[in-house]
N, C-alpha and C positions, 0 to 999 in steps of 0.2 A: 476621169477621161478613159475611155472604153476603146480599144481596137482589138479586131479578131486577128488572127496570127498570119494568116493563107496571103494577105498583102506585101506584093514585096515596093520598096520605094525605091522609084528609079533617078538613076546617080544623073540622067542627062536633063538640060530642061524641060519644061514640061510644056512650056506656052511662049508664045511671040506675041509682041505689039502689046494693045489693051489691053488683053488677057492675062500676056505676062504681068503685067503692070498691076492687075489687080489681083493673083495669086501672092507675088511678092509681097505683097501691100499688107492681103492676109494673113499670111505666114509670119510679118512683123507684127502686126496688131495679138496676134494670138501669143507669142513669145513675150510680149510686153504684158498685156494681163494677165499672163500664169505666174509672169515673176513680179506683178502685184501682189497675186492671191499669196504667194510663196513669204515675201515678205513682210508683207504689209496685214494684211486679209487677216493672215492667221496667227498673229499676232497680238492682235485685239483682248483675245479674253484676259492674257499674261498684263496687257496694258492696264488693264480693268483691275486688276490684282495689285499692279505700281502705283495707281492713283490711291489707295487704301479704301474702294469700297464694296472690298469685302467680296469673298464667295459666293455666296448667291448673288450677288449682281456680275462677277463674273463668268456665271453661269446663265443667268438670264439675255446679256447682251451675244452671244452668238444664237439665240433662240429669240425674242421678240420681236427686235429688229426685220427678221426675216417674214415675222408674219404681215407688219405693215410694208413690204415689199412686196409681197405675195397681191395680196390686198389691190397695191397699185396697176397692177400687172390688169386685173381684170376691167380695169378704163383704156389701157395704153392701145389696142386695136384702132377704137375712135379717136385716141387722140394723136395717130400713126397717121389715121385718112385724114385730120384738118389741117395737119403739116403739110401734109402732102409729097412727101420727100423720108424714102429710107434709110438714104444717108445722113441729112441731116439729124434723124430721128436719134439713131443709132450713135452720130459722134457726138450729138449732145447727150445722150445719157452717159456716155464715159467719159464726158466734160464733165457732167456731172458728180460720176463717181470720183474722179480725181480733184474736184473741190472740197469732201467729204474727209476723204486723207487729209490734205491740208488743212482741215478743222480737227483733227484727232491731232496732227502735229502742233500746231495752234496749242492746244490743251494740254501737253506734253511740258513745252517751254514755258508756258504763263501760270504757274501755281495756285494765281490769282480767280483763275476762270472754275466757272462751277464745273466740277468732275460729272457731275451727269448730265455734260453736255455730248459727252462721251455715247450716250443714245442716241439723241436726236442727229447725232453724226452717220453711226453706225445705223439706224434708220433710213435717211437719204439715201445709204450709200448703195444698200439694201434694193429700194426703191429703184434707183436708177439699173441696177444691175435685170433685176426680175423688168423691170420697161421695155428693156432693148431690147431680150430673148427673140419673143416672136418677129418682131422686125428682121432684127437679123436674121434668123432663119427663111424666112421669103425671100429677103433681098440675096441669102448667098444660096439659094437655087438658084436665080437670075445669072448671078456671077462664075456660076463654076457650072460647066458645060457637064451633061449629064456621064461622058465616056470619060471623064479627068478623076470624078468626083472621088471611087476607089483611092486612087491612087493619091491623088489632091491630101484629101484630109487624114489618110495613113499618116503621110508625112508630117502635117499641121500638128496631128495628135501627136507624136515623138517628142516634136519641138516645145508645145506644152507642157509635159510632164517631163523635159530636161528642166527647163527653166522655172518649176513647180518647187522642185527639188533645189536647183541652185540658189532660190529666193530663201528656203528654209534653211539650208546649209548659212549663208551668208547675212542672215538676222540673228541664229544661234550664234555666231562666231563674234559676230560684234554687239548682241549684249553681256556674250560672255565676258569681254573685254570692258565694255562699257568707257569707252576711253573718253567722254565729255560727264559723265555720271548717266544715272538709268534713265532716268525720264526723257534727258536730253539723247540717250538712245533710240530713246523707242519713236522721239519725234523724229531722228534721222531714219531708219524705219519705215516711215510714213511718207517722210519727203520722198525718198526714193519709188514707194508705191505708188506715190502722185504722179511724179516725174513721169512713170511709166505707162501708166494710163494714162498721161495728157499727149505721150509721142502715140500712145494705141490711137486715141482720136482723130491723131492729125491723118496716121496711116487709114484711118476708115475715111476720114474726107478727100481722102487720093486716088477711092474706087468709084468706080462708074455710078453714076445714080441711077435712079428710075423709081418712076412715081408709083407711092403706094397705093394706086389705083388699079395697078398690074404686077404681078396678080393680083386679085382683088384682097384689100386686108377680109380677115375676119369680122362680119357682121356683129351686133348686139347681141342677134336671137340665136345667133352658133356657142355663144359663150352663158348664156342664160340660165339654161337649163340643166341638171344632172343627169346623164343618163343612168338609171338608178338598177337598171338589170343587165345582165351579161356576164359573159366572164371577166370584161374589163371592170368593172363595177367590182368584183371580188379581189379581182387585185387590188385595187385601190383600197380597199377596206381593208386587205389586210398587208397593206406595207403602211397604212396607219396607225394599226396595232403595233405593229414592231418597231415604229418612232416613238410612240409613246412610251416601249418599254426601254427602248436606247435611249432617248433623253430622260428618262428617271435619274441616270446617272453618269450620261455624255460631257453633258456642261461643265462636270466638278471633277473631273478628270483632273484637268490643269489644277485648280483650287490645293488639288489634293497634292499632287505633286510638287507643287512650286512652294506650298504653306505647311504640308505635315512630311513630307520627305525629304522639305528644303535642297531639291534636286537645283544644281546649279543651269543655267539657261541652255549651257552649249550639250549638257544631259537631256533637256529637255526636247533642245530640238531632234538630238538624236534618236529619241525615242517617236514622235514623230518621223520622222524620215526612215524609220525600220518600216513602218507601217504600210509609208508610202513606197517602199520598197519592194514587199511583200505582195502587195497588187502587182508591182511592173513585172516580177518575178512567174505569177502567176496564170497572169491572163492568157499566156499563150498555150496553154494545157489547157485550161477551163473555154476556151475560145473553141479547140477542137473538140472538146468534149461534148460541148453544146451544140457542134455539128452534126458529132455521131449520136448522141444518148436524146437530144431534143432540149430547149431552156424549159421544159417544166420540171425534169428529172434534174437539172442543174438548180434548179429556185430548192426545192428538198434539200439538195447538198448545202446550200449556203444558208437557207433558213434554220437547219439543225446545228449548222457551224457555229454561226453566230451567238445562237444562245450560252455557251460556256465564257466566253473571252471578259466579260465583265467580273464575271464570279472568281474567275484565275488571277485577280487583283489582291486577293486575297490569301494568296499561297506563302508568297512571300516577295518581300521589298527590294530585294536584292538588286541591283542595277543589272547585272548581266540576266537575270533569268525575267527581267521586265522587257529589255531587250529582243531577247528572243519570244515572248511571250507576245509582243505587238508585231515583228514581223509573222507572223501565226495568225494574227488579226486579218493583216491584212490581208493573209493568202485568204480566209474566210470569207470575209469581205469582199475581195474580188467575184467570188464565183453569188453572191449575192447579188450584187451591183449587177454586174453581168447580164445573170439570168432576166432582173427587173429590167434591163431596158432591153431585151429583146422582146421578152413578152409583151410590154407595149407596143410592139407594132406586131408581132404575132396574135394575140391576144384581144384586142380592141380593134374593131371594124375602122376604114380609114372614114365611114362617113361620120363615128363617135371620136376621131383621134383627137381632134381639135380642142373642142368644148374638154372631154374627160382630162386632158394633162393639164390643160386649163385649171379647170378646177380641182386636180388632184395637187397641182402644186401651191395652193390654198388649204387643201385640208393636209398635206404633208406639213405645211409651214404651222397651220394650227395643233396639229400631234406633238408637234416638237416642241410647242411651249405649253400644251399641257403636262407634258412628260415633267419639262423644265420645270413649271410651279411645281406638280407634286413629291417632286424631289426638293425642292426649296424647302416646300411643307416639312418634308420627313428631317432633313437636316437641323431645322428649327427646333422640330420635336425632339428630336434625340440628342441636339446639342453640336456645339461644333468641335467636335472630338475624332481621333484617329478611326475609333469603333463604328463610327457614326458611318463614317463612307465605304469604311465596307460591308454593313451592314446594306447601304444603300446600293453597293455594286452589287450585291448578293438579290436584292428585291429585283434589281434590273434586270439578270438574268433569268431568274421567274418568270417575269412579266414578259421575256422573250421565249421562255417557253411555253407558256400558256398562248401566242400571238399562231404559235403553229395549229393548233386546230383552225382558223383562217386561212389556210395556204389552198389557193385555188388550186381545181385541175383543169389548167389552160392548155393554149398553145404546144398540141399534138403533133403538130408537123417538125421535120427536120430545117436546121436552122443554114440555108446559104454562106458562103464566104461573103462579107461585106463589113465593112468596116460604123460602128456606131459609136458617135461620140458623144459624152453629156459637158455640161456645167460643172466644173467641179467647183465647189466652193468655198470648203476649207478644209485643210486635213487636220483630223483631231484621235486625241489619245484613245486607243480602244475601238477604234471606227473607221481606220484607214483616212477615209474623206470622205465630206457631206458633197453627195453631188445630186442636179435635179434635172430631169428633160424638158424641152423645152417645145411649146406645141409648134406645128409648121403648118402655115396656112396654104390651103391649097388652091389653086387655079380656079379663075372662072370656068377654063374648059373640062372642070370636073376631073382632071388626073390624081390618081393617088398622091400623096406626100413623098418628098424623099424621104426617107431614113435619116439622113441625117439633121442632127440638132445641135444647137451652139457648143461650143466652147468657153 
Protein backbone atom coordinates (compact mmCIF):
# COMPACT_ATOMS: atom_id res chain seq x y z
CA UNK A 1 0.00 0.00 0.00
CA UNK A 2 1.39 3.16 -1.58
CA UNK A 3 0.86 6.81 -0.36
CA UNK A 4 3.02 10.00 -1.46
CA UNK A 5 3.88 12.09 1.54
CA UNK A 6 2.56 15.95 0.56
CA UNK A 7 -1.24 14.50 1.95
CA UNK A 8 -1.89 15.82 5.11
CA UNK A 9 -5.23 13.80 6.94
CA UNK A 10 -7.48 15.99 8.36
CA UNK A 11 -8.41 15.50 12.17
CA UNK A 12 -12.33 16.93 11.46
CA UNK A 13 -14.89 14.90 9.56
CA UNK A 14 -14.86 14.56 6.34
CA UNK A 15 -18.61 13.76 5.13
CA UNK A 16 -22.27 13.99 6.54
CA UNK A 17 -25.40 11.93 5.77
CA UNK A 18 -24.77 8.85 3.03
CA UNK A 19 -21.51 9.87 2.47
CA UNK A 20 -20.51 9.89 5.73
CA UNK A 21 -21.99 6.60 5.96
CA UNK A 22 -20.19 5.22 3.19
CA UNK A 23 -16.62 6.55 3.98
CA UNK A 24 -17.01 4.99 7.56
CA UNK A 25 -18.11 1.95 6.04
CA UNK A 26 -14.96 1.95 3.91
CA UNK A 27 -12.55 2.79 6.34
CA UNK A 28 -13.98 -0.37 8.41
CA UNK A 29 -13.97 -2.81 5.59
CA UNK A 30 -10.33 -1.81 4.70
CA UNK A 31 -9.08 -2.09 8.57
CA UNK A 32 -10.75 -5.40 8.60
CA UNK A 33 -9.03 -6.88 5.47
CA UNK A 34 -5.49 -5.56 6.02
CA UNK A 35 -5.84 -7.27 9.56
CA UNK A 36 -6.83 -10.54 7.41
CA UNK A 37 -4.04 -10.19 5.14
CA UNK A 38 -1.79 -9.40 8.49
CA UNK A 39 -2.99 -12.50 10.18
CA UNK A 40 -4.30 -14.85 8.35
CA UNK A 41 -3.14 -14.26 4.47
CA UNK A 42 0.32 -14.45 5.46
CA UNK A 43 0.47 -16.99 7.34
CA UNK A 44 -0.34 -19.62 4.89
CA UNK A 45 2.95 -20.76 3.67
CA UNK A 46 4.23 -21.25 7.70
CA UNK A 47 0.83 -23.28 7.77
CA UNK A 48 1.86 -25.29 4.75
CA UNK A 49 5.21 -26.11 6.53
CA UNK A 50 2.88 -27.36 9.98
CA UNK A 51 0.75 -29.69 7.99
CA UNK A 52 4.29 -31.64 6.92
CA UNK A 53 4.11 -31.08 3.21
CA UNK A 54 7.24 -30.00 2.83
CA UNK A 55 9.13 -26.90 1.13
CA UNK A 56 8.28 -26.91 -2.09
CA UNK A 57 4.79 -26.95 -1.48
CA UNK A 58 5.26 -24.42 0.79
CA UNK A 59 6.61 -22.50 -1.63
CA UNK A 60 4.30 -23.38 -4.27
CA UNK A 61 1.03 -22.36 -2.33
CA UNK A 62 1.63 -18.49 -2.11
CA UNK A 63 2.44 -18.74 -6.03
CA UNK A 64 -0.21 -20.97 -7.91
CA UNK A 65 -3.03 -20.26 -6.18
CA UNK A 66 -2.61 -16.69 -7.43
CA UNK A 67 -2.35 -17.68 -10.95
CA UNK A 68 -5.94 -19.38 -10.79
CA UNK A 69 -7.10 -16.19 -9.33
CA UNK A 70 -5.56 -14.09 -11.89
CA UNK A 71 -7.08 -16.30 -14.32
CA UNK A 72 -10.69 -15.72 -12.75
CA UNK A 73 -10.23 -12.15 -12.79
CA UNK A 74 -10.37 -12.18 -16.53
CA UNK A 75 -14.38 -13.53 -16.73
CA UNK A 76 -15.41 -11.35 -13.39
CA UNK A 77 -16.29 -7.91 -15.80
CA UNK A 78 -19.19 -10.09 -17.47
CA UNK A 79 -20.02 -11.77 -14.58
CA UNK A 80 -20.08 -8.16 -12.53
CA UNK A 81 -22.82 -7.06 -15.53
CA UNK A 82 -25.17 -10.43 -15.16
CA UNK A 83 -25.36 -9.62 -11.30
CA UNK A 84 -25.94 -6.46 -12.02
CA UNK A 85 -25.23 -4.98 -8.69
CA UNK A 86 -21.51 -3.86 -7.39
CA UNK A 87 -22.25 -4.31 -4.13
CA UNK A 88 -23.50 -7.41 -4.08
CA UNK A 89 -20.48 -8.37 -6.37
CA UNK A 90 -18.04 -7.10 -4.30
CA UNK A 91 -19.53 -8.52 -0.64
CA UNK A 92 -19.91 -11.86 -1.95
CA UNK A 93 -16.38 -12.17 -3.07
CA UNK A 94 -15.26 -11.33 0.54
CA UNK A 95 -18.06 -13.75 1.49
CA UNK A 96 -16.29 -15.73 -0.26
CA UNK A 97 -12.81 -15.15 0.86
CA UNK A 98 -13.79 -15.56 4.44
CA UNK A 99 -15.40 -19.12 3.63
CA UNK A 100 -11.86 -20.04 2.33
CA UNK A 101 -10.26 -19.12 5.80
CA UNK A 102 -12.74 -21.32 7.41
CA UNK A 103 -11.69 -24.13 5.22
CA UNK A 104 -7.90 -23.59 5.97
CA UNK A 105 -9.14 -23.62 9.90
CA UNK A 106 -11.23 -26.63 9.10
CA UNK A 107 -7.93 -28.26 8.00
CA UNK A 108 -5.96 -27.13 10.85
CA UNK A 109 -8.29 -28.81 13.68
CA UNK A 110 -9.23 -32.07 11.65
CA UNK A 111 -5.91 -34.12 11.02
CA UNK A 112 -8.11 -36.38 9.34
CA UNK A 113 -8.68 -34.00 6.17
CA UNK A 114 -6.44 -34.32 3.26
CA UNK A 115 -3.51 -31.38 3.63
CA UNK A 116 -3.79 -30.49 0.06
CA UNK A 117 -6.93 -29.39 0.57
CA UNK A 118 -4.94 -26.55 1.74
CA UNK A 119 -4.80 -25.33 -2.26
CA UNK A 120 -7.96 -25.68 -3.37
CA UNK A 121 -8.60 -23.28 -0.26
CA UNK A 122 -5.88 -20.93 -0.94
CA UNK A 123 -7.11 -20.98 -4.69
CA UNK A 124 -10.76 -19.80 -3.95
CA UNK A 125 -9.58 -17.51 -1.81
CA UNK A 126 -7.30 -16.26 -4.40
CA UNK A 127 -10.01 -16.13 -6.87
CA UNK A 128 -12.41 -14.36 -4.81
CA UNK A 129 -9.75 -11.68 -3.96
CA UNK A 130 -8.47 -11.00 -7.84
CA UNK A 131 -12.90 -11.04 -8.63
CA UNK A 132 -13.69 -8.11 -6.67
CA UNK A 133 -10.54 -5.65 -7.64
CA UNK A 134 -12.12 -4.19 -10.67
CA UNK A 135 -15.66 -3.94 -9.20
CA UNK A 136 -14.48 -2.36 -6.40
CA UNK A 137 -12.64 0.11 -8.10
CA UNK A 138 -15.68 1.62 -10.23
CA UNK A 139 -17.93 1.22 -7.64
CA UNK A 140 -15.62 3.37 -5.10
CA UNK A 141 -15.17 6.25 -7.77
CA UNK A 142 -19.00 6.40 -7.49
CA UNK A 143 -18.68 6.41 -3.69
CA UNK A 144 -16.11 8.86 -3.03
CA UNK A 145 -16.56 12.30 -4.53
CA UNK A 146 -13.70 13.26 -6.62
CA UNK A 147 -12.42 16.63 -4.15
CA UNK A 148 -12.38 13.89 -0.87
CA UNK A 149 -10.69 11.25 -2.82
CA UNK A 150 -6.87 12.92 -1.72
CA UNK A 151 -7.57 13.20 1.40
CA UNK A 152 -10.28 9.94 1.78
CA UNK A 153 -7.70 7.28 0.84
CA UNK A 154 -4.53 8.94 2.52
CA UNK A 155 -6.32 8.25 5.57
CA UNK A 156 -7.83 4.59 4.37
CA UNK A 157 -4.08 3.78 3.52
CA UNK A 158 -2.61 4.66 7.16
CA UNK A 159 -5.42 2.63 8.62
CA UNK A 160 -4.31 -0.39 6.47
CA UNK A 161 -0.92 -0.61 6.90
CA UNK A 162 -1.57 -0.10 10.91
CA UNK A 163 -3.78 -2.97 11.02
CA UNK A 164 -1.21 -5.01 8.25
CA UNK A 165 1.26 -4.69 10.97
CA UNK A 166 -1.01 -5.34 14.03
CA UNK A 167 -2.40 -8.80 12.31
CA UNK A 168 1.54 -9.75 11.91
CA UNK A 169 2.56 -8.53 15.32
CA UNK A 170 -0.46 -10.56 16.87
CA UNK A 171 -0.26 -14.17 14.76
CA UNK A 172 3.69 -14.14 15.67
CA UNK A 173 2.93 -13.59 19.36
CA UNK A 174 0.45 -16.25 19.52
CA UNK A 175 2.09 -18.94 17.58
CA UNK A 176 4.86 -18.13 19.65
CA UNK A 177 2.88 -19.06 22.56
CA UNK A 178 0.81 -21.59 20.79
CA UNK A 179 -1.26 -22.03 23.93
CA UNK A 180 -4.03 -24.83 22.32
CA UNK A 181 -0.80 -26.56 20.31
CA UNK A 182 0.27 -25.43 16.66
CA UNK A 183 -2.12 -26.47 14.31
CA UNK A 184 -4.86 -25.49 16.69
CA UNK A 185 -2.99 -22.08 16.45
CA UNK A 186 -2.86 -21.43 13.27
CA UNK A 187 -6.67 -22.53 12.86
CA UNK A 188 -7.28 -19.72 15.59
CA UNK A 189 -5.32 -17.57 13.01
CA UNK A 190 -7.63 -18.21 10.42
CA UNK A 191 -10.95 -17.92 12.41
CA UNK A 192 -9.87 -14.57 13.16
CA UNK A 193 -9.00 -13.76 9.45
CA UNK A 194 -12.45 -15.04 8.67
CA UNK A 195 -14.15 -13.32 11.31
CA UNK A 196 -12.72 -10.29 9.67
CA UNK A 197 -13.47 -10.39 6.27
CA UNK A 198 -17.12 -11.64 7.08
CA UNK A 199 -17.64 -7.95 9.31
CA UNK A 200 -15.44 -6.36 5.79
CA UNK A 201 -18.51 -7.85 3.89
CA UNK A 202 -21.12 -6.89 5.89
CA UNK A 203 -19.44 -3.09 6.02
CA UNK A 204 -19.42 -3.25 1.99
CA UNK A 205 -23.21 -4.25 2.12
CA UNK A 206 -23.88 -0.84 4.20
CA UNK A 207 -22.63 1.21 1.02
CA UNK A 208 -24.70 2.57 -1.42
CA UNK A 209 -25.16 0.52 -4.39
CA UNK A 210 -25.36 1.15 -7.94
CA UNK A 211 -25.83 -0.88 -10.87
CA UNK A 212 -22.83 -2.19 -12.70
CA UNK A 213 -24.28 -0.72 -15.80
CA UNK A 214 -22.90 2.67 -14.68
CA UNK A 215 -20.30 3.26 -15.26
CA UNK A 216 -20.31 0.86 -17.79
CA UNK A 217 -18.19 -2.45 -16.56
CA UNK A 218 -15.62 -3.38 -18.91
CA UNK A 219 -16.49 -5.02 -22.12
CA UNK A 220 -15.19 -8.58 -23.58
CA UNK A 221 -13.15 -6.88 -26.44
CA UNK A 222 -11.32 -4.18 -23.70
CA UNK A 223 -9.83 -7.21 -22.03
CA UNK A 224 -9.17 -9.39 -25.16
CA UNK A 225 -6.43 -8.20 -26.45
CA UNK A 226 -2.62 -7.32 -25.46
CA UNK A 227 -1.52 -4.35 -26.41
CA UNK A 228 1.81 -5.60 -27.43
CA UNK A 229 3.81 -1.99 -28.12
CA UNK A 230 4.47 1.01 -26.09
CA UNK A 231 6.21 1.91 -23.25
CA UNK A 232 3.55 0.16 -21.28
CA UNK A 233 4.07 -3.07 -23.02
CA UNK A 234 7.89 -2.76 -21.75
CA UNK A 235 7.06 -2.26 -18.51
CA UNK A 236 5.07 -5.16 -18.22
CA UNK A 237 7.80 -7.23 -19.73
CA UNK A 238 10.08 -6.30 -17.55
CA UNK A 239 8.48 -6.39 -13.97
CA UNK A 240 7.89 -10.04 -15.37
CA UNK A 241 11.46 -10.67 -15.55
CA UNK A 242 12.05 -9.50 -12.10
CA UNK A 243 9.05 -11.92 -10.77
CA UNK A 244 10.59 -14.59 -12.19
CA UNK A 245 13.76 -13.82 -10.80
CA UNK A 246 12.20 -12.87 -7.14
CA UNK A 247 10.30 -16.15 -7.10
CA UNK A 248 13.26 -18.29 -8.06
CA UNK A 249 13.69 -17.91 -4.33
CA UNK A 250 10.71 -15.78 -2.68
CA UNK A 251 8.58 -18.84 -1.79
CA UNK A 252 11.48 -20.75 0.31
CA UNK A 253 12.38 -17.89 2.12
CA UNK A 254 10.01 -19.13 4.97
CA UNK A 255 11.04 -23.00 4.28
CA UNK A 256 14.38 -21.75 5.02
CA UNK A 257 13.97 -20.04 7.99
CA UNK A 258 11.29 -21.94 9.85
CA UNK A 259 13.16 -25.62 8.80
CA UNK A 260 17.08 -24.86 8.43
CA UNK A 261 17.40 -21.79 10.93
CA UNK A 262 14.56 -23.33 13.07
CA UNK A 263 13.88 -19.42 13.79
CA UNK A 264 11.08 -19.58 16.42
CA UNK A 265 7.68 -17.88 15.07
CA UNK A 266 7.60 -14.76 17.05
CA UNK A 267 11.47 -14.35 15.08
CA UNK A 268 9.95 -14.95 12.23
CA UNK A 269 7.24 -12.52 12.38
CA UNK A 270 9.78 -10.11 13.38
CA UNK A 271 11.57 -10.32 10.52
CA UNK A 272 8.65 -9.78 8.48
CA UNK A 273 7.52 -6.73 10.16
CA UNK A 274 11.20 -5.16 9.74
CA UNK A 275 10.46 -5.48 6.16
CA UNK A 276 7.22 -3.99 6.43
CA UNK A 277 8.61 -1.56 8.34
CA UNK A 278 11.09 -0.42 6.09
CA UNK A 279 8.55 0.57 3.34
CA UNK A 280 6.45 2.66 5.93
CA UNK A 281 9.90 4.27 6.97
CA UNK A 282 10.68 4.97 3.37
CA UNK A 283 8.11 6.02 1.23
CA UNK A 284 7.84 9.42 2.33
CA UNK A 285 11.55 10.22 0.97
CA UNK A 286 11.05 8.05 -2.10
CA UNK A 287 7.46 9.80 -2.52
CA UNK A 288 9.33 13.17 -2.85
CA UNK A 289 11.87 12.11 -4.77
CA UNK A 290 9.80 10.84 -7.48
CA UNK A 291 8.27 14.37 -7.48
CA UNK A 292 11.44 16.08 -8.01
CA UNK A 293 13.80 13.30 -10.04
CA UNK A 294 10.56 11.71 -12.04
CA UNK A 295 9.42 7.61 -11.26
CA UNK A 296 11.70 6.50 -14.27
CA UNK A 297 14.84 7.69 -12.44
CA UNK A 298 13.23 6.18 -9.10
CA UNK A 299 12.19 2.55 -11.12
CA UNK A 300 16.63 2.49 -11.77
CA UNK A 301 17.05 3.20 -7.97
CA UNK A 302 14.84 0.34 -6.90
CA UNK A 303 15.51 -1.89 -9.81
CA UNK A 304 19.33 -1.88 -8.85
CA UNK A 305 18.24 -2.04 -5.21
CA UNK A 306 16.74 -5.00 -5.46
CA UNK A 307 18.99 -7.22 -6.95
CA UNK A 308 21.62 -7.65 -3.87
CA UNK A 309 18.85 -8.46 -0.97
CA UNK A 310 18.43 -12.15 -1.77
CA UNK A 311 22.17 -12.82 -2.37
CA UNK A 312 22.89 -10.77 1.48
CA UNK A 313 21.09 -14.07 2.79
CA UNK A 314 24.08 -15.54 2.52
CA UNK A 315 26.48 -13.44 4.51
CA UNK A 316 25.49 -14.55 7.50
CA UNK A 317 22.52 -16.24 9.85
CA UNK A 318 22.73 -14.15 12.61
CA UNK A 319 19.44 -12.93 13.88
CA UNK A 320 20.30 -9.25 14.41
CA UNK A 321 22.15 -8.77 11.16
CA UNK A 322 18.94 -10.65 9.21
CA UNK A 323 17.09 -8.13 11.08
CA UNK A 324 18.42 -5.32 9.83
CA UNK A 325 19.13 -6.83 6.45
CA UNK A 326 15.17 -7.06 5.76
CA UNK A 327 14.42 -3.81 6.99
CA UNK A 328 17.06 -2.75 3.98
CA UNK A 329 14.65 -4.88 1.88
CA UNK A 330 12.20 -3.03 2.40
CA UNK A 331 13.48 0.41 2.15
CA UNK A 332 14.51 -1.06 -1.65
CA UNK A 333 11.47 -2.43 -2.15
CA UNK A 334 9.59 0.57 -1.44
CA UNK A 335 11.20 2.76 -4.03
CA UNK A 336 10.47 -0.16 -6.46
CA UNK A 337 6.88 -0.65 -5.62
CA UNK A 338 6.54 2.90 -5.91
CA UNK A 339 8.14 3.82 -9.00
CA UNK A 340 6.00 0.61 -10.67
CA UNK A 341 2.82 1.95 -9.91
CA UNK A 342 3.18 5.41 -10.81
CA UNK A 343 4.62 4.49 -13.99
CA UNK A 344 1.33 2.83 -14.70
CA UNK A 345 -0.49 5.46 -15.14
CA UNK A 346 2.37 7.72 -16.32
CA UNK A 347 3.41 5.25 -18.66
CA UNK A 348 0.40 3.55 -20.28
CA UNK A 349 -2.22 5.63 -22.15
CA UNK A 350 -5.59 5.68 -20.21
CA UNK A 351 -7.17 4.24 -23.40
CA UNK A 352 -4.46 0.88 -22.99
CA UNK A 353 -4.88 1.17 -18.84
CA UNK A 354 -7.71 -1.18 -18.54
CA UNK A 355 -7.06 -4.15 -20.82
CA UNK A 356 -2.82 -4.00 -20.06
CA UNK A 357 -3.21 -4.21 -15.85
CA UNK A 358 -5.72 -6.75 -16.86
CA UNK A 359 -3.57 -8.78 -18.41
CA UNK A 360 -0.46 -7.84 -16.61
CA UNK A 361 -1.82 -9.15 -13.48
CA UNK A 362 -2.08 -12.65 -15.34
CA UNK A 363 1.12 -12.63 -16.62
CA UNK A 364 2.67 -11.09 -13.14
CA UNK A 365 0.74 -14.12 -11.55
CA UNK A 366 2.25 -16.56 -14.36
CA UNK A 367 6.10 -15.04 -13.70
CA UNK A 368 5.64 -15.90 -10.17
CA UNK A 369 4.92 -19.47 -10.48
CA UNK A 370 7.42 -19.97 -13.17
CA UNK A 371 10.01 -18.54 -10.91
CA UNK A 372 8.26 -20.75 -8.14
CA UNK A 373 8.73 -24.17 -10.25
CA UNK A 374 12.12 -23.34 -11.34
CA UNK A 375 13.32 -23.00 -8.06
CA UNK A 376 11.45 -26.20 -6.82
CA UNK A 377 13.33 -27.60 -9.83
CA UNK A 378 16.82 -26.46 -8.49
CA UNK A 379 16.05 -27.30 -4.85
CA UNK A 380 15.15 -30.95 -6.00
CA UNK A 381 18.41 -30.92 -7.94
CA UNK A 382 20.71 -29.80 -5.38
CA UNK A 383 18.93 -31.39 -2.58
CA UNK A 384 17.18 -30.23 0.46
CA UNK A 385 20.28 -28.82 2.25
CA UNK A 386 21.47 -25.59 3.94
CA UNK A 387 23.84 -25.06 0.67
CA UNK A 388 21.07 -25.54 -1.47
CA UNK A 389 19.03 -22.24 -0.63
CA UNK A 390 21.59 -20.26 -0.69
CA UNK A 391 22.98 -21.28 -3.55
CA UNK A 392 19.22 -20.64 -4.75
CA UNK A 393 19.22 -17.11 -3.07
CA UNK A 394 22.48 -16.41 -4.92
CA UNK A 395 20.82 -17.63 -8.63
CA UNK A 396 17.95 -15.19 -7.55
CA UNK A 397 19.91 -12.29 -7.42
CA UNK A 398 21.50 -13.03 -10.86
CA UNK A 399 18.50 -13.47 -12.34
CA UNK A 400 17.43 -9.96 -10.89
CA UNK A 401 20.31 -8.54 -12.38
CA UNK A 402 20.15 -9.78 -15.67
CA UNK A 403 16.06 -8.52 -15.49
CA UNK A 404 17.75 -4.84 -15.68
CA UNK A 405 18.72 -4.70 -19.23
CA UNK A 406 14.58 -4.78 -19.44
CA UNK A 407 14.15 -1.65 -17.55
CA UNK A 408 12.12 0.62 -19.84
CA UNK A 409 12.64 4.43 -20.41
CA UNK A 410 9.26 5.58 -19.50
CA UNK A 411 7.19 8.11 -17.97
CA UNK A 412 9.50 11.48 -18.43
CA UNK A 413 7.19 13.78 -16.93
CA UNK A 414 7.34 14.89 -13.22
CA UNK A 415 5.21 13.05 -10.91
CA UNK A 416 2.20 15.35 -8.92
CA UNK A 417 1.18 15.12 -5.14
CA UNK A 418 -1.59 12.47 -5.06
CA UNK A 419 -1.92 9.79 -3.24
CA UNK A 420 -1.74 5.88 -5.01
CA UNK A 421 -2.84 2.87 -3.53
CA UNK A 422 -2.42 -0.88 -4.41
CA UNK A 423 -3.55 -4.51 -3.19
CA UNK A 424 -1.25 -5.47 -0.86
CA UNK A 425 -1.13 -9.11 -0.61
CA UNK A 426 1.32 -10.60 1.58
CA UNK A 427 4.35 -9.55 3.12
CA UNK A 428 7.02 -11.95 2.75
CA UNK A 429 10.84 -12.47 3.59
CA UNK A 430 13.23 -10.59 1.32
CA UNK A 431 10.40 -8.73 -0.51
CA UNK A 432 8.68 -6.34 1.75
CA UNK A 433 5.08 -7.49 0.32
CA UNK A 434 3.51 -8.93 -2.73
CA UNK A 435 1.24 -6.25 -3.95
CA UNK A 436 -0.67 -5.91 -7.37
CA UNK A 437 -2.83 -2.84 -9.21
CA UNK A 438 -5.93 -3.20 -9.90
CA UNK A 439 -7.45 -2.04 -13.43
CA UNK A 440 -10.30 0.81 -13.00
CA UNK A 441 -12.96 0.85 -15.44
CA UNK A 442 -13.75 3.88 -17.01
CA UNK A 443 -17.03 5.82 -17.82
CA UNK A 444 -19.20 5.69 -20.68
CA UNK A 445 -18.55 9.49 -20.95
CA UNK A 446 -15.01 8.59 -21.88
CA UNK A 447 -13.23 10.28 -18.65
CA UNK A 448 -9.90 9.15 -17.74
CA UNK A 449 -9.63 6.69 -14.69
CA UNK A 450 -8.90 7.79 -11.38
CA UNK A 451 -5.79 6.86 -9.94
CA UNK A 452 -6.70 5.17 -7.56
CA UNK A 453 -6.92 1.40 -7.13
CA UNK A 454 -8.03 -1.08 -4.42
CA UNK A 455 -6.87 -1.87 -1.22
Amino acid sequence: MIVLPSIRVPVRPIARGPLRLNLRSMLGDGAAFSWMVGIGETYVPAFVLALGLGHVAAGLVATVPLLAGSLLQLAAPRLVRAVGSYRVWVASCAAGQSASLWLMAFLAWNPSWPPSLVFVAAAFYWGMGFAAGPAWNAWAEFLVPKRLRALFFARRVRVCQSFILLGLVTGGVLLRAAPFGLRATFGLLFVSGAVARLVSALLIARQTDRCSREPRAPSSDRTSAFPWRGSGARLVFYLMCVQVGVYLAGPYFTPYMLTKLRLPYFEYMLLLSAAFLGKIVALPWFGAYAKRAGANRLLWLGGIGIVPVAAAWIVSDSFTYLLAMQFVCGVVWAAHELAVFLLFFEAIPASQRLRLLTWYNVGNALAMVVGALLGAGLLRWMGDATSSYLTLFAVSSIARGLSIVALPGAAQRLIEAAPVTVRALTAQPAAGSTARPVPVAESRRGRAPSNQTAV
